[in-house]
N, C-alpha and C positions, 0 to 999 in steps of 0.2 A: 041389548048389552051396551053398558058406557066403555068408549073409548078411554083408554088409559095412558096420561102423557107423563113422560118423567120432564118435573118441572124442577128439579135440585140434584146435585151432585155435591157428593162427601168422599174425598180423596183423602187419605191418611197412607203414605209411602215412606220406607226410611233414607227414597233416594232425592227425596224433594228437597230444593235449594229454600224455594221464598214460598211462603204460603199463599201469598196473593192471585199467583199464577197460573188458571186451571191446568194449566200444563203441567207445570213443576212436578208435579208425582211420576212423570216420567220422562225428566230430564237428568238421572243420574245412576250413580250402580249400587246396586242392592246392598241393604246391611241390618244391622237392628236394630230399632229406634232407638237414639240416643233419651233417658230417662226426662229430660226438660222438655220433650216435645211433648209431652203427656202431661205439663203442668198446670193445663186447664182444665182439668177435671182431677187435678192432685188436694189432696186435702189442706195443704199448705196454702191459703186464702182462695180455695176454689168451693164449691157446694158440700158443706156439711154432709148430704144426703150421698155422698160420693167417696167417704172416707176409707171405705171399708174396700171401696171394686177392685176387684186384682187384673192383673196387664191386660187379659184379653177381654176385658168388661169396658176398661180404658181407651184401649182399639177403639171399639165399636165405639163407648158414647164421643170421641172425638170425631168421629168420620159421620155419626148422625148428627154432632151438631153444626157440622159445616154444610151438613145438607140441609138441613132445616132452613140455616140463613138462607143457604143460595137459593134457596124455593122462594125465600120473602114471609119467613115464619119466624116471629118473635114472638119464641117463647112456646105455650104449646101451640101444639096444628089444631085442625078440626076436630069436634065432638063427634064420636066414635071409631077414628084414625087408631090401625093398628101400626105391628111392626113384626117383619118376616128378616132372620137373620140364619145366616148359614156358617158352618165353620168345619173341616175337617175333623179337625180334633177337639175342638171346643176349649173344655177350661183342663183337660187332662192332665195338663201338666200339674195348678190347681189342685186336684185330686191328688197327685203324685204328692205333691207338698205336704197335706193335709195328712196320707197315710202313714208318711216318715215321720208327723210327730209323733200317731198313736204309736208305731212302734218301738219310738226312743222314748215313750213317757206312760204307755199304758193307756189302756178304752177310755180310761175314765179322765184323763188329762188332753183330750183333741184341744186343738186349737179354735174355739168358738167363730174367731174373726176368718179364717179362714173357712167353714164350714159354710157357710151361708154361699160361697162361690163355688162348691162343690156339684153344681147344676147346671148345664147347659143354659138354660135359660135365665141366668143369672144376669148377663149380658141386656137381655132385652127388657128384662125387670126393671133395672136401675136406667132404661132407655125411656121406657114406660112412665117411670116417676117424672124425670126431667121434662119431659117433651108433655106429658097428657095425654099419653094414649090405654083411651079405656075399649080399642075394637078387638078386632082379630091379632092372635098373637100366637109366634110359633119360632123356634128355633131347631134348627136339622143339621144333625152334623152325619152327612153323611158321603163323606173323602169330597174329592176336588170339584164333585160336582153341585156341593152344596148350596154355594150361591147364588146359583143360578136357580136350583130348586126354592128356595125361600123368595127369588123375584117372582117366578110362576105361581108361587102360590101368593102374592099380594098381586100381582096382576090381575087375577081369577077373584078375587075378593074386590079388587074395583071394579074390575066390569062388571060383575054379579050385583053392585050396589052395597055390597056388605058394609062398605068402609068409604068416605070422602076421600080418605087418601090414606098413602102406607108408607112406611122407613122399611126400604127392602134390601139385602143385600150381603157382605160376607164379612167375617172378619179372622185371622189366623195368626197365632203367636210363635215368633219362633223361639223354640223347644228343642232339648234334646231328643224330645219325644218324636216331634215329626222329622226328623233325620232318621229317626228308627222305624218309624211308621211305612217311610218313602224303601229303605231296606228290607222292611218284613216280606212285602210279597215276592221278593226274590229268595226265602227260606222256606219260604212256604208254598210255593207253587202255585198254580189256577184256583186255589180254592176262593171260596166265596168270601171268606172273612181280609185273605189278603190283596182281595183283588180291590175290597173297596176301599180297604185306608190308602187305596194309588199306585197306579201303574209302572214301573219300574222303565226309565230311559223317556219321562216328559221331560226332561230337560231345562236348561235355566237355572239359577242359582237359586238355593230354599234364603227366602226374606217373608218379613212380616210384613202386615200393613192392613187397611180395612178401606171398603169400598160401599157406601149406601147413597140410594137412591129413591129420592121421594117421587113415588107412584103418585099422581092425581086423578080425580073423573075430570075430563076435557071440558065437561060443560063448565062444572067449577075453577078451572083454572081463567077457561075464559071471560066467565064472569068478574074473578080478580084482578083482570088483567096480568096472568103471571108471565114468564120468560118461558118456552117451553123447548129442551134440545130437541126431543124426537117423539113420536107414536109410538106402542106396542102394539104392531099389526096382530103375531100370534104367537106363542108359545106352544112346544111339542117335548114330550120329555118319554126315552126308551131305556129300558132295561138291557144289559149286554155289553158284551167287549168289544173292542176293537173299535175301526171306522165303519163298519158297516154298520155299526149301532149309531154312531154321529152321523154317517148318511142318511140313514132311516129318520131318524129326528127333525133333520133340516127338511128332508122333502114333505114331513107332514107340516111342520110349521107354513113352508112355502106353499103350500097346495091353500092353508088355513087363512094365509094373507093374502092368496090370490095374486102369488109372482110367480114368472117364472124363473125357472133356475140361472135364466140367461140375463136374465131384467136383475140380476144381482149387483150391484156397485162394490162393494166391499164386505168381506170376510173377513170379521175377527175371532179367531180363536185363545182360549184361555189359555191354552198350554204351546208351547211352538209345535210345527209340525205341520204337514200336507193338508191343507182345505178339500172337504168333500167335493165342496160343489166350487165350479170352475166359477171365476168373478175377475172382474177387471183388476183388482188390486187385493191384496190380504197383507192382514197385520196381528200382531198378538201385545197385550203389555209387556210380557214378561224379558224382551231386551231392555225394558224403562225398570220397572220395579221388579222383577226377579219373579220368581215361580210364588206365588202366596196362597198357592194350592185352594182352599176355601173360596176366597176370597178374588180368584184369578177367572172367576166368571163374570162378579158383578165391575172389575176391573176392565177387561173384557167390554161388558155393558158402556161401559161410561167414555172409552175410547172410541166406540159407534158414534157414541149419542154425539159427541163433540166436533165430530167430522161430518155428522147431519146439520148440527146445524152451524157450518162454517169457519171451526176455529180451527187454525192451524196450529200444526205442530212446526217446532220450530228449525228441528235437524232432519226431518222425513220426508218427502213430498207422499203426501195420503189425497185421495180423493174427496171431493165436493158430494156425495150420493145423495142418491134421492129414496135408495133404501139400503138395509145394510143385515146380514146375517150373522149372528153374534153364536157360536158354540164352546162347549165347558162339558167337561165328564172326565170319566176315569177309565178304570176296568169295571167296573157297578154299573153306569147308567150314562145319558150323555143325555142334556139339552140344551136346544135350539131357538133362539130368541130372533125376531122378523122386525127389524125397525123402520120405522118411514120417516122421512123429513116432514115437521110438524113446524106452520100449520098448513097439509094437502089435502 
């Protein structure tokens, strides 16, 4: 099986001061993107092919194209590179739009321009166009633990060899919807439906933002000589509520990378709240960029990867690790991502 290095990070926060910054996406307080920050893939002198994408299609190809660069990719990636994205809610809101005008105008009067975004995987279509990716392609919108589910599944597609590399990752628009969504499962009790649009008291302020992460094979990177933040030692992903379910998760990842629970340097979780497993230091994004549900795993991710490989943050003292244990879920499912400092 090919080692899988994430060699690019695509941050897109509403709390970011300067883009330059890997930090910046989580040096400020949560809000929603002001409309200008999105005006590189706005049809106003941006790609033609881009005219039609609605906000949360916008999220994404902004956050995949800042990963792309940072990988050292002009333009598209490799020949059979897919792209695994995750979103709680996806294009719902989208939907929502779409159904108010059949209402106010009748079947036969839809809005065409917005129809075409009425697909989860609208997002990664129009990702697909831009970047070149003819491999593996999927989009999961399924509650907070989505993004992390779309990295596992472009992880397991590099090391299986399926794909050179992947755009992995979450993206989440804030909506009325998902204020609603974050309210339903306390109207609705333990059931299955409201446990997975998210858990009621994860805490953090609801913000938008997108987080992707260019998956590589290690051989290939090292062949390009790329920049590489960290390894994915192993991914583990359980079904169930609660911490016993993010327990379960981390101990199979860890067993799968061959650490022990005590050999752990850092624990970041996507949502605030108590680390399973004991570790010298824990951190979560969401005091940087707010709760971005979907998207608050591959967020998550990328604040691992940046403390593997040496970047400081600038208002926090975080650890140097040599490995680091990244967790995201809900009440639905919870998984566990095992990173190593690359190159070990």
């Amino acid at each position: 099986m090919e080692r899988t290095v994430i060699t690019g990070l695509g941050l897109l926060s509403a709390a970011e001061p300067d883009d330059a910054d890997p930090w910046a996406p989580f040096a400020g307080r949560p809000r929603r993107l002001p409309p200008g920050r999105l005006a590189e893939v706005d049809g106003a002198g941006g790609d033609p092919r881009l005219r039609q994408a609605d906000r949360p299609s916008r999220l994404a190809l902004t956050a995949a194209a800042r990963a792309a660069a940072d990988a050292g990719f002009a333009g598209a990636l490799p020949a059979g590179s897919g792209i695994a994205l995750g979103s709680a809610l996806g294009c719902l809101a989208t939907n929502g739009e779409y159904l108010q005008t059949i209402l106010a105008r009748g079947s036969r009067f839809g809005n065409p321009t917005l129809f075409q975004n009425t697909v989860p995987n609208a997002a990664a279509g129009y990702a697909s166009v831009v970047h070149g990716l003819d491999g593996p392609t999927i989009t999961v919108c399924s509650g907070a633990d989505a993004g992390l589910e779309a990295v596992a599944f472009a992880t397991r597609a590099v090391a299986a060899g399926r794909a050179p590399a992947m755009l992995a990752g979450g993206f989440e628009e804030l909506s009325a919807w998902l204020g609603d969504a974050r309210r339903l499962p306390s109207l609705v009790g333990a059931s299955e439906h409201g446990a997975a649009l998210g858990e009621p008291g994860r805490g953090g302020e609801l913000a938008e933002g997108a987080c992707i992460l260019v998956l590589e094979a290690e051989e290939r990177a090292v062949a390009r000589g790329a920049r590489g933040y960290a390894w994915i030692a192993a991914v583990a992903r359980t079904a169930g509520s609660g911490s016993g379910s993010a327990a379960l998760a981390a101990a199979r990842a860890l067993e799968r990378a061959g650490i022990a629970p005590s050999e752990v340097g850092l624990v970041v979780t996507a949502a605030e709240g108590d680390a399973p497993v004991p570790a010298a230091a824990a951190a979560s994004p969401v005091p940087w960029v707010g709760d971005t549900t979907g998207a608050g795993g591959p967020f998550a991710l990328a604040l691992a990867a940046l403390c593997l490989a040496g970047r400081r943050l600038p208002d926090r003292e975080l650890p140097e690790p040599a490995s680091a244990l990244v967790l995201g879920g809900d009440g639905a499912a919870s998984t566990a991502v095992v990173l190593r400092r690359w190159p070990s």
